[in-house]
C-alpha positions as CSV (number, residue, x, y, z in Angstrom):
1,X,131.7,128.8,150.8
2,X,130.7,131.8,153.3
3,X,127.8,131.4,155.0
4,X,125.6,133.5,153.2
5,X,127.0,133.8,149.7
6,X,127.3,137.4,148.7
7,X,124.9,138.1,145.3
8,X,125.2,141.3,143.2
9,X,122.5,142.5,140.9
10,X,122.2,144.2,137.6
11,X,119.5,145.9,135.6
12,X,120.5,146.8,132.1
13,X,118.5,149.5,130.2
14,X,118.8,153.1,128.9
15,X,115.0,153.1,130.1
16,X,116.2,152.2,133.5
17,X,118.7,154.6,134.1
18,X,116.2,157.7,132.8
19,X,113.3,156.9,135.0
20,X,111.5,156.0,132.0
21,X,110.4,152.6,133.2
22,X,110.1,151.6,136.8
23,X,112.5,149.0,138.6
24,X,110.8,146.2,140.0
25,X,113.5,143.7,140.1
26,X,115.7,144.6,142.5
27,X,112.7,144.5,144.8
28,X,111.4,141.0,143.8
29,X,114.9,139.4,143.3
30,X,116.3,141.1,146.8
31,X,113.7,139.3,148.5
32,X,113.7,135.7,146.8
33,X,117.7,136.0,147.5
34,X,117.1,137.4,150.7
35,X,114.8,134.2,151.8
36,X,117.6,131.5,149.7
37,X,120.3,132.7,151.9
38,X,122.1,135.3,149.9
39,X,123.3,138.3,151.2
40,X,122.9,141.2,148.1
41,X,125.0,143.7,148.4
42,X,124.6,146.1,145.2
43,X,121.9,146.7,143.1
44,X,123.0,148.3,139.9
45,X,121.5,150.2,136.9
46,X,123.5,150.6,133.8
47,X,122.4,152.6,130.4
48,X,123.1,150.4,127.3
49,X,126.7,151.4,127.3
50,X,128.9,148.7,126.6
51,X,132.1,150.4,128.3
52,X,130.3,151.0,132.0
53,X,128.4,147.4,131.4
54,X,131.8,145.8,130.9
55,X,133.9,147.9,133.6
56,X,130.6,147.2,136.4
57,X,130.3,144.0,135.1
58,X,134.4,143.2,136.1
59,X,134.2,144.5,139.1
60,X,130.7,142.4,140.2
61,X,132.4,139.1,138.8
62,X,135.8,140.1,141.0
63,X,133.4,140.8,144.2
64,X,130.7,139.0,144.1
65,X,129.6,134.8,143.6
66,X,126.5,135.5,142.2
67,X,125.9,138.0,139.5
68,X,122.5,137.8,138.0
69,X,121.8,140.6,134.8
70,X,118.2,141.4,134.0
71,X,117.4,143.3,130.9
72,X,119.6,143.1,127.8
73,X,118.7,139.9,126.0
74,X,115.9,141.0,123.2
75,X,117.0,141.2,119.4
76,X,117.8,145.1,119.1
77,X,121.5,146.5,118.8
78,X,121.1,148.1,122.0
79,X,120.8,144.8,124.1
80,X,124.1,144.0,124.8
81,X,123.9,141.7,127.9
82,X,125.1,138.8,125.5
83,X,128.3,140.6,124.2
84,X,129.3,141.4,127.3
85,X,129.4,138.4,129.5
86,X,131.0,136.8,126.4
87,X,133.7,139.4,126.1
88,X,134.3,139.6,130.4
89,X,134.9,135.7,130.0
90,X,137.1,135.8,126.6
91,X,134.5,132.8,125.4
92,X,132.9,133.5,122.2
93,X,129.2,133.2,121.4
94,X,127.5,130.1,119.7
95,X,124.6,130.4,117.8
96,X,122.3,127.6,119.3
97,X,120.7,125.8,116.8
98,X,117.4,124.4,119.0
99,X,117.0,128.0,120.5
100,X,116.7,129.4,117.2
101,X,113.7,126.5,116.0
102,X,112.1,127.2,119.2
103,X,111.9,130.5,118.4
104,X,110.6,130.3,115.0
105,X,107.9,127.3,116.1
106,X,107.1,130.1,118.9
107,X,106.3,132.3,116.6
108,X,104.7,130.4,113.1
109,X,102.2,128.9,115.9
110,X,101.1,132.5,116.6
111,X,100.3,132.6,112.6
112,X,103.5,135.4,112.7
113,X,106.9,135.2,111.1
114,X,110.1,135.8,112.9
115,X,112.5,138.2,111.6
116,X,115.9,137.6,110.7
117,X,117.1,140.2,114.1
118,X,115.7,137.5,116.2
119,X,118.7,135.0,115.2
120,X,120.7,137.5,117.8
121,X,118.6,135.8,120.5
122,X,119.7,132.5,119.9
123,X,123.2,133.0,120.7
124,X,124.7,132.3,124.3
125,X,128.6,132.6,125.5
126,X,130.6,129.2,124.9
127,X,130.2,127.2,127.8
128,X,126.9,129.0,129.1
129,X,123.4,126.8,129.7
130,X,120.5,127.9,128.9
131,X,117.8,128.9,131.2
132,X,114.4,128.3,129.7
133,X,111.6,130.7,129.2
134,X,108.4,129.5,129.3
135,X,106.6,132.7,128.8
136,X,108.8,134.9,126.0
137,X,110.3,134.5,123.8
138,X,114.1,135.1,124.9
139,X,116.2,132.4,126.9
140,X,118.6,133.7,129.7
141,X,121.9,131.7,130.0
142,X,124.3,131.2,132.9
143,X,127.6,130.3,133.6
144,X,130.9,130.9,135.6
145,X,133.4,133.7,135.6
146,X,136.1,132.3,137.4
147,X,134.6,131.5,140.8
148,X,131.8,133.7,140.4
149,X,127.9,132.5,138.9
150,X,127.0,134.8,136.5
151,X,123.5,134.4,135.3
152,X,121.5,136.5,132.9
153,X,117.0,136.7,132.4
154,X,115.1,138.9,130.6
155,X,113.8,142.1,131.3
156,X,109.8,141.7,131.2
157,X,108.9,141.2,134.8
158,X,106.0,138.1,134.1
159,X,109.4,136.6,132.3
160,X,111.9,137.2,134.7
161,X,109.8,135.9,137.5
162,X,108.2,133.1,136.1
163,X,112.0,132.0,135.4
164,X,113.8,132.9,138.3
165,X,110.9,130.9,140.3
166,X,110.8,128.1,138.2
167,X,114.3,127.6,136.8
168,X,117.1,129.7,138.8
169,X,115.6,129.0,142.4
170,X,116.5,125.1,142.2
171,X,119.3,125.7,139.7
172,X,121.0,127.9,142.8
173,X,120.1,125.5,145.8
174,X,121.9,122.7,144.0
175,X,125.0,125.3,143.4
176,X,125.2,126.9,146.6
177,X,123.4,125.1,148.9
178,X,124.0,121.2,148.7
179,X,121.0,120.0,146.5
180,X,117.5,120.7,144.7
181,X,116.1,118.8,148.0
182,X,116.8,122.2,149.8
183,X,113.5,122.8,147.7
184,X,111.5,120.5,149.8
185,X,112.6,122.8,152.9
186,X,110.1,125.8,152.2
187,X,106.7,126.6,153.0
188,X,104.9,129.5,150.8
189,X,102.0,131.6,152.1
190,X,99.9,134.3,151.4
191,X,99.4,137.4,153.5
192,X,96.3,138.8,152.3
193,X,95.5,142.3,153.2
194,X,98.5,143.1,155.7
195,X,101.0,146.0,155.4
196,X,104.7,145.0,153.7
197,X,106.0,146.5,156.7
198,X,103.6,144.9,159.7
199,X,104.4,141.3,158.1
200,X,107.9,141.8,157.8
201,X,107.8,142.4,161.8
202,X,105.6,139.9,162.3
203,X,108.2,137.2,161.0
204,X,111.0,139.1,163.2
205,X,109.1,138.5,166.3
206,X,108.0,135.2,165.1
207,X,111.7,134.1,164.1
208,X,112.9,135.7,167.3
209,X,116.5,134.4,167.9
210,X,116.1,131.4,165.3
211,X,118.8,132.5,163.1
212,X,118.0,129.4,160.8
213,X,115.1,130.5,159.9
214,X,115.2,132.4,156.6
215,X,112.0,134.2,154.7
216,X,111.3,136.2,151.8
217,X,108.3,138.2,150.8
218,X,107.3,139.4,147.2
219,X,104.6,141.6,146.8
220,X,102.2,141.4,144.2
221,X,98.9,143.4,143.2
222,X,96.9,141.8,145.8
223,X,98.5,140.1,148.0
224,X,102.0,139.4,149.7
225,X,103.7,136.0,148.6
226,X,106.3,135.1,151.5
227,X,108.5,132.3,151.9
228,X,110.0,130.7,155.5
229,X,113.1,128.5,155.0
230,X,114.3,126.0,157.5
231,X,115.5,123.0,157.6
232,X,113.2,121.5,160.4
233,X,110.0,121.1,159.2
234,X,108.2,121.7,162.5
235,X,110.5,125.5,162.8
236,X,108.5,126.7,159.5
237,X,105.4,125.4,160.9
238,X,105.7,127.0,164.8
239,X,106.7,130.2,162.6
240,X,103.8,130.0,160.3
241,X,101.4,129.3,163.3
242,X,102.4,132.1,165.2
243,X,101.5,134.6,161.8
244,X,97.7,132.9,161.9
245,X,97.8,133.4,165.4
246,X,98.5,137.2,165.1
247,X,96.3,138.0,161.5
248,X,94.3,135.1,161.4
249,X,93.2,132.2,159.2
250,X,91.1,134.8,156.5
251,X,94.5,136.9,155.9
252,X,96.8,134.0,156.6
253,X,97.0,131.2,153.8
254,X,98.7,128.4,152.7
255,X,100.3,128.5,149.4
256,X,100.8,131.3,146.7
257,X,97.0,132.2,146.4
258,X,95.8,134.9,145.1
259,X,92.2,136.3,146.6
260,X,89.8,136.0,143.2
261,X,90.9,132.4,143.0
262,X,90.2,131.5,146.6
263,X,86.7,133.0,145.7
264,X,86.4,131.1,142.0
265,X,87.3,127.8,144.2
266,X,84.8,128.3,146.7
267,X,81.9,128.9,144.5
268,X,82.6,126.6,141.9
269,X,82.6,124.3,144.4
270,X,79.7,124.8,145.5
271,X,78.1,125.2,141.9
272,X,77.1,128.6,142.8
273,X,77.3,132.3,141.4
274,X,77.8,135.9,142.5
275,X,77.3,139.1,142.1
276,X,79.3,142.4,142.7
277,X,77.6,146.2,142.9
278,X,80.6,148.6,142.4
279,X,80.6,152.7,143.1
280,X,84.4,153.8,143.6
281,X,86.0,150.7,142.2
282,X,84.4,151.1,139.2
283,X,84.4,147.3,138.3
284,X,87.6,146.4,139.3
285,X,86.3,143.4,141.5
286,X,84.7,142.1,138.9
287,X,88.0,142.7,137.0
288,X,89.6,140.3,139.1
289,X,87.1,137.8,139.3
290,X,86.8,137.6,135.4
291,X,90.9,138.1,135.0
292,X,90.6,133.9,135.9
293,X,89.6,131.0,132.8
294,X,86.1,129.5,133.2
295,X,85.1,132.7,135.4
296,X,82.2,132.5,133.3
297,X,81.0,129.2,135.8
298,X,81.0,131.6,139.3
299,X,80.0,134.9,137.8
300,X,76.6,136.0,137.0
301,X,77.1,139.6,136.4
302,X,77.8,143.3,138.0
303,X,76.3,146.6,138.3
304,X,78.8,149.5,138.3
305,X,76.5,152.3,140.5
306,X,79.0,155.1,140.5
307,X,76.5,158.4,141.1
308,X,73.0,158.3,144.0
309,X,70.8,158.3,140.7
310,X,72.4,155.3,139.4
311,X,72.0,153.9,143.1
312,X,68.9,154.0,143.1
313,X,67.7,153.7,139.5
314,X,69.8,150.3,139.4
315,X,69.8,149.0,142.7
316,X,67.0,150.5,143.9
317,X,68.9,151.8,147.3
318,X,66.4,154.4,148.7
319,X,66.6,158.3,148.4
320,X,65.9,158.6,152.4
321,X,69.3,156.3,153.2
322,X,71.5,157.8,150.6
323,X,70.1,161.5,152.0
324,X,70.4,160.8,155.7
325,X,73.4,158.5,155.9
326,X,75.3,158.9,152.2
327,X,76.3,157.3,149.5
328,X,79.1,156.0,151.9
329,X,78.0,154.2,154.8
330,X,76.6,151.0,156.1
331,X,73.1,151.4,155.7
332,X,74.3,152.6,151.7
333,X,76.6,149.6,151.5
334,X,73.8,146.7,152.9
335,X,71.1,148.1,150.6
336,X,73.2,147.7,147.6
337,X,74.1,144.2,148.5
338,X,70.4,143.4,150.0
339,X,69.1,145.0,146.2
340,X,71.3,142.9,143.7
341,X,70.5,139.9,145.8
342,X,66.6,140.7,145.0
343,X,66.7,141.2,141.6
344,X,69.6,138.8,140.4
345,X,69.2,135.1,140.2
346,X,72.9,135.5,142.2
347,X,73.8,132.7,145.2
348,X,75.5,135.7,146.7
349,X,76.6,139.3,146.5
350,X,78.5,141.8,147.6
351,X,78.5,145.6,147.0
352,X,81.2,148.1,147.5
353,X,80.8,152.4,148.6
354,X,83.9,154.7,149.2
355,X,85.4,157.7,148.7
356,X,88.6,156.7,146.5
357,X,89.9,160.2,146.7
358,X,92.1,162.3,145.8
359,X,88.6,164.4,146.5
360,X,85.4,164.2,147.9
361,X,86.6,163.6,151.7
362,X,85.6,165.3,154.8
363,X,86.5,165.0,158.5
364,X,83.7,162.7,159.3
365,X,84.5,160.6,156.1
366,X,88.1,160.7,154.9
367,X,89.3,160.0,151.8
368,X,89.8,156.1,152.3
369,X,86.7,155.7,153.7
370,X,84.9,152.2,152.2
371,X,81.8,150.1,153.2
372,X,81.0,146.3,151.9
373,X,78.9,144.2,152.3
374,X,78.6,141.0,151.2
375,X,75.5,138.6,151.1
376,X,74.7,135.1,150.9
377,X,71.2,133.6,149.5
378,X,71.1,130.9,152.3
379,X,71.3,133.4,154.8
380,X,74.2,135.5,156.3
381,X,76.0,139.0,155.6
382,X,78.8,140.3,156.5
383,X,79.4,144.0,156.7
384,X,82.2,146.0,157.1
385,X,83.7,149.5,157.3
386,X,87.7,150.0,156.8
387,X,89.9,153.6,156.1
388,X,92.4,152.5,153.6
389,X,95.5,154.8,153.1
390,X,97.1,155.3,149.6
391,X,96.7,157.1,146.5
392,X,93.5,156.3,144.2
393,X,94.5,153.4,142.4
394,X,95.4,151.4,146.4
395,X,92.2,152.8,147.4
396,X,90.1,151.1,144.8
397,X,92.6,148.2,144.7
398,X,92.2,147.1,148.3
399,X,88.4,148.2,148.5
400,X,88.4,145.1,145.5
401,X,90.0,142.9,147.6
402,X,88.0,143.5,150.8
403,X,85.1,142.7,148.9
404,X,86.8,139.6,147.0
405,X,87.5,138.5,150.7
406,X,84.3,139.4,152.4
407,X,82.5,137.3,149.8
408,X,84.5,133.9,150.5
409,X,83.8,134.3,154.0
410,X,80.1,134.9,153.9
411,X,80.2,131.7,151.8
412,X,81.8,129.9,154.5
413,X,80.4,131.4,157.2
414,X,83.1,132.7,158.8
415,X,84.2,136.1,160.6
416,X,85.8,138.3,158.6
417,X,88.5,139.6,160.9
418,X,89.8,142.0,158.3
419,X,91.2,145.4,158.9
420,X,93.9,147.3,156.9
């Protein structure tokens, strides 16, 4: 088999093709392919039209040795991805009789009842496997098309990640690559608060000429999940030094991590609690804090301070700060933090001022302007000024991160060494 195996991806969905969803898969599955050794070279979107599935679908199977299909798999007459692998391989399809009770225990322990459409789902192409979903309710199947792999998920991003991560990733190394104990050749970290674009040339330089050394990089809401292949140990760990050299240990982790659960781990192991003072994020801290089961154990509470008069009527942050220095500034930021701590039973704090745009900037304070500070009871804060870029939503989004950070590290003591 070549060297890098050459994969082909699909995306089925009127939706799609119209613009009235947005694509994420190519983008996530590019990657993960990208870092397994596969070289991708189309990405297709097809409307739920059977003749251009089954005439793209030919060609992929002729060119390709990996197909994988998102999309296409639900009960409706317009998801099709079944039919058509069955009819490109002249196999019919089976109804599977444990699919179909999965299913219906799926559903009847949700108190619901399954409709009779959703036998459609329980049918695969003769001579296909299943590939289980542990999150939906539709199984993806895969099988071979004369030489080629041809492997079909569901559309639903949580689903089609979940699986591809936990079920195609070692289902593939064993295929293409000689075993599932290629699995054991990876190390996952998290680049927390670092452009897509500055990491990605971080692990260039850091790879330099070592052509073995494969990676992958998925980017989620608040954080970037990447992945360094090799099969030396020690290459993935001189590769993964180099990155914590460059950004640091604070935005340089082991593991898929996300932020709010670095900072539920630290606290609850500590047996403490803290609190969060939001203007422009408008709660979304405390969003991501309280997004995490048992939350309830680390977080006391949170003030959302959006306007001066709800500064200072709240917090009690002083008319003579918020008039000479604003609403957005250090002095503004530290007497937020330096307020909840006083009036909440809190084991630490952190408080959060910026203008999230797309108003309300000037040349002194641009739009992407953000203070924090964070505090801790035992003594310590840590307070910090960044200019994000981005629309509203990555303003507010990476201000809520900052702070999620900031706080861990005023916990452990430790500089920050953040910037954006």
């Amino acid at each position: 088999m070549n060297k890098q195996p050459i994969s082909i991806l699909f995306s089925v969905g009127t939706e799609l093709t119209e613009g009235i969803i947005l694509n994420t898969h190519f983008r996530f599955l590019g990657a993960e392919l990208r870092g397994l050794g596969f070289h991708t070279r189309k990405a297709i979107q097809i409307p739920d039209d059977p003749r251009v599935f089954r005439e793209e679908l030919r060609q992929a199977v002729a060119a390709g040795e990996l197909v994988i299909i998102t999309g296409g798999l639900g009960p409706t007459s317009d998801d099709l991805t079944r039919e058509v692998v069955a009819d490109i391989c002249s196999a019919p399809l089976r109804f599977q009789e444990d699919i179909w009770k999965d299913l219906v225990s799926r559903y009847s322990s949700r108190g619901g009842k399954i409709a009779s459409t959703n036998r459609k789902q329980a049918f695969i192409p003769e001579g296909f496997r299943i590939v289980p979903n542990g999150v939906g309710s539709a199984p993806g199947f895969w099988g071979t098309v004369g030489e080629c792999v041809v492997m079909a998920l569901p559309g639903p991003p949580a689903e089609l990640e979940q699986m591809f991560l936990a079920e195609a990733v070692p289902l593939l190394h064993s295929r293409f690559f000689g075993g599932r104990e290629r699995s054991a050749q990876v190390l996952v970290g998290s680049a927390l608060m670092i452009p897509e674009s500055l990491l990605e040339q971080a692990l260039q330089e850091a790879a330099g000429a070592d052509e073995a050394m494969l990676w992958s990089t998925r980017v989620a809401y608040d954080r970037i999940v990447f992945t360094l292949r090799a099969a030396q140990a020690d290459r993935r760990g001189r590769i993964f030094a180099r990155l914590v050299e460059r950004f640091g240990p604070v935005r340089i982790r082991t593991g898929d991590i996300q932020p709010s659960v670095a900072l539920y781990r630290e606290l609850d192991s500590r047996n403490e609690t803290i609190a969060f003072a939001e203007s422009c994020t408008g709660g979304l801290a405390s969003k991501m804090l309280t997004d995490i089961p048992g939350a309830s154990n680390v977080f006391w509470g949170s003030v959302v301070a959006y306007s001066n008069q709800a500064k200072m009527n709240l917090l009690g942050v002083s008319g003579r700060i918020l008039e000479e220095r604003g609403a957005v500034s250090a002095e503004a930021a530290s007497a937020m933090s330096e307020q909840l701590l006083l009036n909440t039973p809190a084991d630490a704090v952190a408080a959060i001022t910026g203008i999230a745009g797309p108003e309300g900037g000037s040349a002194e304070k641009p739009v992407g302007t953000v203070w924090i500070s964070a505090r801790y009871r035992r003594g310590g804060e840590l307070c910090k000024g960044f200019h994000f870029r981005g629309n509203r939503d990555a303003v507010r989004r990476r201000s809520a991160v900052a702070a999620i950070i900031l706080s861990e590290c005023v916990l452990r003591g430790e500089d920050a060494q953040l910037e954006y």
